[in-house]
C-alpha positions in Angstrom: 31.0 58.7 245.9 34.8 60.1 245.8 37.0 62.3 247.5 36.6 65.9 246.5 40.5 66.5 247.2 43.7 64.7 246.4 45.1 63.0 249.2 48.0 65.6 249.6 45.5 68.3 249.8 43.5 67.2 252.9 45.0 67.5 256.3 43.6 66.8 260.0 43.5 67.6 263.6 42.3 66.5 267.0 42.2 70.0 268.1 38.8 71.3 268.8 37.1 71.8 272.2 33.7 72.4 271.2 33.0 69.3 269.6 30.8 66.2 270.8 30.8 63.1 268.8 27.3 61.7 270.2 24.9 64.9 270.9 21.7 62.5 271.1 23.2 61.5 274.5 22.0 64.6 275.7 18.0 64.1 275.2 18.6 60.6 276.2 20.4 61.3 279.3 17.9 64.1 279.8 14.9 61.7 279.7 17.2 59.6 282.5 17.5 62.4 284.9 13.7 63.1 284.2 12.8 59.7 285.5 15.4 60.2 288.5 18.0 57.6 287.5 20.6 59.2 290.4 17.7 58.7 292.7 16.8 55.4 292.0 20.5 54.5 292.3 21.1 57.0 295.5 18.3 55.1 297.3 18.4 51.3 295.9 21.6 50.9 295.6 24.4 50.0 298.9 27.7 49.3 296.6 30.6 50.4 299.0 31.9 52.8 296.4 31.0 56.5 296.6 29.1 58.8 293.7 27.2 55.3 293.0 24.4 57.8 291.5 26.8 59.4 289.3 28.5 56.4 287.9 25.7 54.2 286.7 24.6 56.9 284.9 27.4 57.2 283.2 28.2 53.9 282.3 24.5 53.9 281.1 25.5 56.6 278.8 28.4 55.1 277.4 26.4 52.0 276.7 23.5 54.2 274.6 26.5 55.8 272.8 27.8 52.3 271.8 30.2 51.1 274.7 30.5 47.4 275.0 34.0 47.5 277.4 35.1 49.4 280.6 37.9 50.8 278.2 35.2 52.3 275.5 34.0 54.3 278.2 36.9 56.9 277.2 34.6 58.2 274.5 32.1 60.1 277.4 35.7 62.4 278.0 36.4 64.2 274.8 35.7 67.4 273.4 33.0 69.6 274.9 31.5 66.9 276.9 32.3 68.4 279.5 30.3 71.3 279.3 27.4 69.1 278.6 27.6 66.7 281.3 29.0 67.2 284.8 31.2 64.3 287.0 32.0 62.2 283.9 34.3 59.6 285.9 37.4 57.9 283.8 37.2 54.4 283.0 39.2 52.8 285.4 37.0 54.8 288.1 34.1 52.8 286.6 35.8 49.7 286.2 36.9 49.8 289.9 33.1 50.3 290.8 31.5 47.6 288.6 33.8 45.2 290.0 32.5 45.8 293.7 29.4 44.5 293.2 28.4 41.1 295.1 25.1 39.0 293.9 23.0 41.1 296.4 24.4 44.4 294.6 23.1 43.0 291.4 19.8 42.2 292.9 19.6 46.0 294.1 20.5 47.1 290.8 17.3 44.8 288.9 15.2 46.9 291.4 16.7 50.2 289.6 15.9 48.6 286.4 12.4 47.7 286.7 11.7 50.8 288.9 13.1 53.5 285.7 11.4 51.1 283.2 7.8 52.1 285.3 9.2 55.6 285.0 9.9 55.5 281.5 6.5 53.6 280.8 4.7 56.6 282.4 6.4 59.1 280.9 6.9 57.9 277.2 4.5 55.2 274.7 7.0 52.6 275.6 4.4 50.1 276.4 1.2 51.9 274.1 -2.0 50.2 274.6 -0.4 47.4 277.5 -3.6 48.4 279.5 -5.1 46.2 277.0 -3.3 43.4 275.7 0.6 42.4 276.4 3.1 40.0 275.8 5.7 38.7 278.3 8.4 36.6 276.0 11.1 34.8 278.2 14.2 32.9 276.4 17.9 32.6 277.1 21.0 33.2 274.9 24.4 32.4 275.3 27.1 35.4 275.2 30.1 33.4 274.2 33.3 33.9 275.8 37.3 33.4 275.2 40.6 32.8 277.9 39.9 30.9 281.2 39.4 33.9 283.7 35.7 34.3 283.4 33.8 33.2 286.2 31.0 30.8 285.7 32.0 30.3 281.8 31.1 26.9 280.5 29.6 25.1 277.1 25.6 24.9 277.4 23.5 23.8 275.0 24.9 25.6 272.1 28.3 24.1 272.6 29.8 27.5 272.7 31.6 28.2 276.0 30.3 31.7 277.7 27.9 32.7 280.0 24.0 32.1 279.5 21.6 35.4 279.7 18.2 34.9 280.6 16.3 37.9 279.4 12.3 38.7 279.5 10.7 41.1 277.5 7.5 43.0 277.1 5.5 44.1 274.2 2.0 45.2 272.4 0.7 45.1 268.9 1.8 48.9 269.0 5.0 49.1 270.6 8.1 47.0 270.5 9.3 45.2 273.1 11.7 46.5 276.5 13.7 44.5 278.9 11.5 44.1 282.2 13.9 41.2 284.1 17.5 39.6 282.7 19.7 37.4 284.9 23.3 36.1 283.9 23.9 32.5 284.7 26.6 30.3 284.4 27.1 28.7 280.8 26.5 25.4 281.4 22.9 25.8 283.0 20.0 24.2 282.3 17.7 26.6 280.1 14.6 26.2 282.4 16.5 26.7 285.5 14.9 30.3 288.3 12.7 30.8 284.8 9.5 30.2 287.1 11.2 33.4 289.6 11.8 35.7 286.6 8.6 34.9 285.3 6.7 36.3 288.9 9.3 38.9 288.9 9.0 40.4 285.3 5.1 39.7 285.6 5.3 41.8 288.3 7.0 44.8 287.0 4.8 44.3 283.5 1.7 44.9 285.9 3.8 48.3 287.6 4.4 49.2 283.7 1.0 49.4 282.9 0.4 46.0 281.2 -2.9 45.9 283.1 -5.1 44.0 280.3 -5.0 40.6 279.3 -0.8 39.8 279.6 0.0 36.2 277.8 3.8 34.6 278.8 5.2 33.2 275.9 8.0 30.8 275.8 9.3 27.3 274.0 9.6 24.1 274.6 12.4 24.8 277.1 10.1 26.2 279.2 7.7 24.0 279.5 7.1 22.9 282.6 4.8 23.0 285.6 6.6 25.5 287.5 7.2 27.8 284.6 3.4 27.6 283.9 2.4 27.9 287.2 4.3 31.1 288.2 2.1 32.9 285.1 -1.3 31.3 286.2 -0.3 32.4 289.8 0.3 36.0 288.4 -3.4 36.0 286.6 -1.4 35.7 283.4 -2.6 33.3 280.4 0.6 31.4 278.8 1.6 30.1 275.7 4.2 27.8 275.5 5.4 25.7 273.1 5.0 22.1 274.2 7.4 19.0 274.2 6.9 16.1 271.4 6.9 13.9 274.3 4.3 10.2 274.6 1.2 12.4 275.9 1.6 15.1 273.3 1.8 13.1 270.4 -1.3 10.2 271.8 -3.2 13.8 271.6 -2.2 14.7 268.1 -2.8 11.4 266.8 -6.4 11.5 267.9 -7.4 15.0 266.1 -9.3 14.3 262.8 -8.6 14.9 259.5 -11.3 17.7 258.7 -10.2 19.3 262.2 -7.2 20.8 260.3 -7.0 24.2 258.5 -4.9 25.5 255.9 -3.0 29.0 257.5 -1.3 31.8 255.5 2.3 30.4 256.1 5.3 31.1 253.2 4.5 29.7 249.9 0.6 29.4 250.3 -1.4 30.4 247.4 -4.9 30.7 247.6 -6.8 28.6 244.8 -9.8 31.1 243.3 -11.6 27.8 241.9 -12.0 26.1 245.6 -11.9 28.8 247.5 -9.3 28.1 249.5 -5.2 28.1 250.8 -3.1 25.4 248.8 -0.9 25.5 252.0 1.5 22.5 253.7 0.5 24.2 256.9 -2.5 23.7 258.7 -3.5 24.1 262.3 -5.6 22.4 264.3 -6.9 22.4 268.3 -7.9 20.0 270.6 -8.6 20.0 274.8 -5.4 18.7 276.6 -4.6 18.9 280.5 -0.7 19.4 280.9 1.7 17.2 283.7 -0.6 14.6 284.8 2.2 12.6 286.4 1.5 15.3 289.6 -0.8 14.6 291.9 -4.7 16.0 290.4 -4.6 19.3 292.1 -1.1 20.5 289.9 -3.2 19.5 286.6 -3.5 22.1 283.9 -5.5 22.5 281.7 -5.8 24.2 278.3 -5.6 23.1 274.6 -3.0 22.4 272.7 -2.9 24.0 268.8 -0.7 22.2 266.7 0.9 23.0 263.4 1.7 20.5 260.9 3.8 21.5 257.8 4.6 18.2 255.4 8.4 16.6 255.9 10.4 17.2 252.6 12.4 13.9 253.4 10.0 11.2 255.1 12.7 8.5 254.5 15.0 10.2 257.1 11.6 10.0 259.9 12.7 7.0 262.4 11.5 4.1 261.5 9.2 3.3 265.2 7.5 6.4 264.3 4.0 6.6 263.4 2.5 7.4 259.7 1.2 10.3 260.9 4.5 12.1 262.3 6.4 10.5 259.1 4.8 12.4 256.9 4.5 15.8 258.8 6.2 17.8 261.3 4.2 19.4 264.0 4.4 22.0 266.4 2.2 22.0 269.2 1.9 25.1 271.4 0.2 24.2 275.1 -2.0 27.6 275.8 -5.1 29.0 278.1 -5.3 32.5 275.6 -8.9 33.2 275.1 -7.9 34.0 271.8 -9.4 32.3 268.4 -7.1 29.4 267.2 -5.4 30.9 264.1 -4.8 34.5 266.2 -3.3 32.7 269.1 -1.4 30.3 266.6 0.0 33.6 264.8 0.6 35.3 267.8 2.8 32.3 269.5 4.7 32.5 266.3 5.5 36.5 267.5 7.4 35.1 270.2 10.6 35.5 267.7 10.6 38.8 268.5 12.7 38.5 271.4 15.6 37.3 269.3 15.9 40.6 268.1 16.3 41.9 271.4 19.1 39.3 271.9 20.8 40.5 268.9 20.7 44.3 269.6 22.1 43.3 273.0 24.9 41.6 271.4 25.4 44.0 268.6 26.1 46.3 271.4 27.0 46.7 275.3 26.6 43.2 275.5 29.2 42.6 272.7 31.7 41.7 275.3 31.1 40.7 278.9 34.2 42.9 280.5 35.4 40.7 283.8 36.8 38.2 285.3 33.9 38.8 288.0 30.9 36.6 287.7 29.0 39.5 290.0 30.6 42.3 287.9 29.3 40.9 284.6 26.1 40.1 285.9 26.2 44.0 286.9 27.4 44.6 283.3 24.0 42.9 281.9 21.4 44.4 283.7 23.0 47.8 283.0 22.8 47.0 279.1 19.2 46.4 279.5 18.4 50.1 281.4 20.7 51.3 278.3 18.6 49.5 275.9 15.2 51.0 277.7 16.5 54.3 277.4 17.3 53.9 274.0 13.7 52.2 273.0 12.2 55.0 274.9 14.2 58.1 273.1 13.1 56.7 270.1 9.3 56.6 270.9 9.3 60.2 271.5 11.5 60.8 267.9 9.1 59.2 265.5 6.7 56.5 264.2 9.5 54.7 262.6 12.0 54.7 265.8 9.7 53.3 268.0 10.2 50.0 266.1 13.8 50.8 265.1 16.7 48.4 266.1 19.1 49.9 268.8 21.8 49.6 266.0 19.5 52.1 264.0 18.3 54.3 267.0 22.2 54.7 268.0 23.5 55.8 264.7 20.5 58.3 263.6 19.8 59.5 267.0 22.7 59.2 269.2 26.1 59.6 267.4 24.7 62.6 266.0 28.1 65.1 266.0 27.4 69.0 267.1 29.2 71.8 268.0 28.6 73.8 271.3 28.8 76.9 271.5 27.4 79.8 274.2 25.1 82.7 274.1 23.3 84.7 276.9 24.8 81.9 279.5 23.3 79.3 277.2 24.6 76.2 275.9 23.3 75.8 272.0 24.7 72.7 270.0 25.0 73.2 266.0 24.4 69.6 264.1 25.1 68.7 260.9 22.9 70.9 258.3 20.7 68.5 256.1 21.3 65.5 258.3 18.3 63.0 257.1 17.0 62.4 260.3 17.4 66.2 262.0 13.2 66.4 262.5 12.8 63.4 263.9 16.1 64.2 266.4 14.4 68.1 267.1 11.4 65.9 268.6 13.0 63.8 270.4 15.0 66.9 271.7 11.8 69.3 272.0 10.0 66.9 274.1 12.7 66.6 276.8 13.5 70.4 276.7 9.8 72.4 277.0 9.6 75.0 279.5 7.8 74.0 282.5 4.0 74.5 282.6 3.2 77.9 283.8 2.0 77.7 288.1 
């Protein structure tokens, strides 16, 4: 592609008032107001700043748009927006308000969150077929961080300095996964540490959502521990969580057989036509196992633990104390109750990744930057990045098949900063898009949806 003019011949101007950069905010905030956002806010919500129900929505806008600083929020003031949405509040306004929020703020505000998620569940396939089987995934990540103003910013284990997000998500087969609980923590905290509280609590809200079937927590090895566990079990959850190489694990791994193991469709694995079978370095295997016997008998656990073993491409670099076994593979061992089959839950443990994609679309957008100096104003930050990116998933499972499963990043830029005109006919607003933009049925959906007259009395 080239320019169609010669530089001299093209000229431009900031001077039109009927222009919005980002008309998919206006479904998307519509879908918000349907679910009563401003309510949510109005009655949850006790910052000592007034309009709290106007400004969380609007920094909840900026953030679908593609915000990730108090500053960026300018972009909500320009053009026509005005005549689109009412009480836009300048940045500073909303800088000034996320700043007055103590710990017990932040808790009022998770409330918001998990209440709007039920709304959107119940309004929208967010969570399609949860009433049947769901996942619960918990991990952390660490949002780095740069000066020495930040509150609570330390080096964890990633040995980057910055605060430490601990996010749970849930998901189905059909539907990808949405933010039910998050928590900022200081950046030198231990992984593990309130998981077994976020666990009830995002347990909880899955069961409000709709995930009323069999739910299974997943997690890894950082999270494995009798607390952690217990929280699920005491929630009538299943778990499955990967499992620490420590003395007990490995006696149990030592003791499974050689036939016991079976070759699994894993990268690389070719099936041999002559034997009938995967030429494969992976293979799984099960075997009973009962989990922190060091308590006293009552805290015992039980399950099985179903291992993976995938040959080591350098046994000389194994420690020499180890065994013959562990020299010449690498296992995996994953510590579960799921009634599943051994392969399916083996396959399905391995879908726990999926919540590292949710981590990156947080950081590829609101979360990009954690705005204050304020420990409590950044935690506020967080949890309003996860209603953004609920909103966002749910937008796009009323646009199409594909959007449902789209990244945010992908959502955003088809959907969202979608430019239009506005102009006014019969006391009605109408915005003109772009004509042959490649995504405009998929956008009128989304926008259909959200607009239809109201059912006749």
């Amino acid at each position: 592609m080239q320019a169609s003019h010669a530089p001299a011949a093209v000229s431009a101007s900031f001077d039109d008032p009927n222009l919005i950069s980002c008309a998919g905010l206006e479904p998307v905030m519509a879908l918000a107001e349907a679910c009563g956002l401003a309510g949510l806010v109005a009655g949850k919500l006790s910052v000592p700043s007034p309009n709290a129900r106007l400004k969380v929505p609007a920094l909840v806008a900026g953030m679908v748009a593609g915000a990730d600083s108090i500053d960026d929020m300018d972009l909500l003031r320009h053009g026509g927006r005005h005549r689109v949405f009412d009480e836009v509040r300048a940045p500073s306004t909303l800088g000034t308000f996320v700043r007055a929020f103590t710990f017990g703020h932040v808790r009022q505000l998770d409330a918001v969150a998990a209440s709007l998620l039920v709304e959107l569940a119940q309004r929208t396939p967010l969570l399609s077929a949860a009433d049947q089987i769901a996942f619960v995934d918990i991990d952390d990540t660490i949002r780095g961080t740069h000066g020495y103003t930040k509150q609570g910013a330390g080096y964890g284990y990633s040995k980057v300095k910055g605060l430490n997000a601990l996010i749970a998500t849930a998901s189905t087969p059909a539907a990808a996964p949405v933010i039910i609980a998050s928590r900022l923590r200081r950046g030198s905290t231990n992984s593990a540490r309130g998981a077994a509280r976020m666990v009830a609590d995002a347990l909880a809200t899955a069961a409000r959502a709709g995930a009323g079937g069999l739910v299974i927590l997943r997690a890894d090895s950082a999270y494995y521990n009798h607390d952690v566990i217990g929280a699920a079990i005491r929630a009538g959850a299943r778990f499955s969580v990967t499992a620490r190489m420590d003395a007990a694990v490995r006696r149990v791994i030592a003791a499974i057989a050689e036939d016991g193991w079976t070759p699994i469709h894993y990268p690389n694995a070719v099936w041999d036509e002559d034997e009938g079978r995967l030429i494969s370095d992976a293979e799984v295997a099960e075997i009973p196992f009962t989990a922190f016997t060091s308590r006293r008998k009552g805290e015992h656990i039980d399950g099985r633990l179903i291992v993976r073993r995938v040959k080591r491409l350098n046994p000389a670099s194994v420690p020499a104390d180890q065994q013959a076994l562990f020299g010449t593979y690498r296992h995996h061992a994953v510590f579960t109750d799921s009634p599943m089959s051994m392969l399916d839950a083996e396959a399905d443990h391995r879908q726990h990744a999926v919540i590292e994609q949710v981590n990156a679309d947080l950081k590829s957008g609101a979360l990009a930057h954690l705005p204050s100096s304020s420990f409590a104003a950044n935690s506020a930050w967080l949890v309003l990045a996860t209603i953004a990116f609920n909103l966002t998933r749910a937008a796009g499972t009323l646009a199409s098949g594909f959007h449902t499963r789209a990244t945010g990043a992908t959502i955003r830029r088809q959907l969202i900063t979608v430019p239009a005109r506005i102009a006014t006919s019969a006391r009605r607003l109408r915005l003109h898009l772009p004509a042959a933009w490649p995504w405009r049925e998929d956008w009128q959906q989304l926008f259909d949806v959200l607009h239809r007259p109201p059912p006749a009395a």
